[in-house]
C-alpha positions as CSV (number, residue, x, y, z in Angstrom):
1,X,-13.6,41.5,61.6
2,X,-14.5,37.9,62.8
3,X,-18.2,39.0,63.0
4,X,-18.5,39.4,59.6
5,X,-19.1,35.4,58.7
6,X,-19.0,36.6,55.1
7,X,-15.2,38.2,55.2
8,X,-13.9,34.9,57.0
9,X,-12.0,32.0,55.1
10,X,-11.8,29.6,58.1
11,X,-14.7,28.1,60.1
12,X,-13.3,26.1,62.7
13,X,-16.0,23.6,64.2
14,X,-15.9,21.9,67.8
15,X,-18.7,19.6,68.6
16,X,-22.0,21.3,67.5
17,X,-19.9,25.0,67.6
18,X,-18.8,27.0,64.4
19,X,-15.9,29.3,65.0
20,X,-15.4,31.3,62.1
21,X,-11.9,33.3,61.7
22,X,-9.2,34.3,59.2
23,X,-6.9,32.3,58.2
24,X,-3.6,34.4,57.9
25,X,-4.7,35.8,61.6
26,X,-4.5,32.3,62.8
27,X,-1.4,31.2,61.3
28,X,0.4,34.5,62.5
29,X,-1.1,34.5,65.9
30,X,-1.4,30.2,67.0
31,X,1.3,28.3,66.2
32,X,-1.3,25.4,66.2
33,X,-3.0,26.6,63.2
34,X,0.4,26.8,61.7
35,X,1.0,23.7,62.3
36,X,-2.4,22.5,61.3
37,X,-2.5,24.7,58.0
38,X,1.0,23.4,56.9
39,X,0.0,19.7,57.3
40,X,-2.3,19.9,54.2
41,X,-5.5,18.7,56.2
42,X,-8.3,17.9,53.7
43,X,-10.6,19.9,56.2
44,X,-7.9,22.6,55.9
45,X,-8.3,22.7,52.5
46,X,-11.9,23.3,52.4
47,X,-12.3,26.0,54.5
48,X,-13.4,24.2,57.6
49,X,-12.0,22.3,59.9
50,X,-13.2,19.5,62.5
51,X,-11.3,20.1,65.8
52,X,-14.0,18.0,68.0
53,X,-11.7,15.2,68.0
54,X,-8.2,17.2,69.2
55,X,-9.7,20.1,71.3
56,X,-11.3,17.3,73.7
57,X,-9.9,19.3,76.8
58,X,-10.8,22.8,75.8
59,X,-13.7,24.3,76.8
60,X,-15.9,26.4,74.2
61,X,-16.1,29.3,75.9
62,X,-11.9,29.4,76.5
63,X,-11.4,29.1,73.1
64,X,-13.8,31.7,72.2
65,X,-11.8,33.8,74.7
66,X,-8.4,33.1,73.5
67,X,-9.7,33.2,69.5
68,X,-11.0,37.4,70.4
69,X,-7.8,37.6,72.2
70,X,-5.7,37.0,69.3
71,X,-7.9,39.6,67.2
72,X,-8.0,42.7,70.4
73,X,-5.1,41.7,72.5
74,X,-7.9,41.9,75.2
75,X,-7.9,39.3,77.5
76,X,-9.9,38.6,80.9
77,X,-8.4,36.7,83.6
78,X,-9.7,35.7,86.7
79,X,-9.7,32.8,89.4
80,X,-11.8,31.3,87.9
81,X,-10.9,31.0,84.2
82,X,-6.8,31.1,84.6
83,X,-5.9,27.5,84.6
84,X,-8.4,26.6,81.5
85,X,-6.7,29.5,79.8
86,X,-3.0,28.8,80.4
87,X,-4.0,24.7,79.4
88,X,-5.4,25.7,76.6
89,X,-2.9,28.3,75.6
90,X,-0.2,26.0,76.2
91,X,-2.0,23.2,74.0
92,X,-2.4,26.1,71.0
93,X,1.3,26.6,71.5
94,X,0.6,30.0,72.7
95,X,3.6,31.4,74.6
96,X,3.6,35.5,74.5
């Protein structure tokens, strides 16, 4: 679903990275986005939004981890990404 750029209604951009991703999926799945949706963002509104500035302490590749995650349910942990991914989870509100 989220590899089709074309279907997606939400590019979410950190540093020189475009993330592109449903809306509804985000709202339903990262109470952040909820959040962030319901606040009436001008970026919201336009279909992207600039998360450079808030996602300071979240590595790229974490959140390209926990963004598949909320589309498969599939998630890889290991030694060596576990604490990035429960920080970040936890910043995204992430609890289940």
């Amino acid at each position: 679903q989220r590899n089709d750029r074309s279907m997606c209604d939400v590019t979410v951009k950190i540093g020189n990275n475009r993330y592109y991703a449903h809306k509804e999926v985000l709202i339903d799945r990262i109470p952040f986005f909820r959040a962030l949706f319901d606040s009436e963002m001008v970026e919201c509104e336009s279909g992207e939004s600039d998360l450079s500035t808030i996602f300071t302490d979240i590595d790229c590749s974490i959140f390209v981890m926990l963004l598949d995650y909320v589309y498969t349910g599939l998630l890889t942990i290991d030694v060596t990404n576990v604490q990035d991914l429960m920080m970040s989870a936890n910043f995204l509100a992430m609890v289940s």
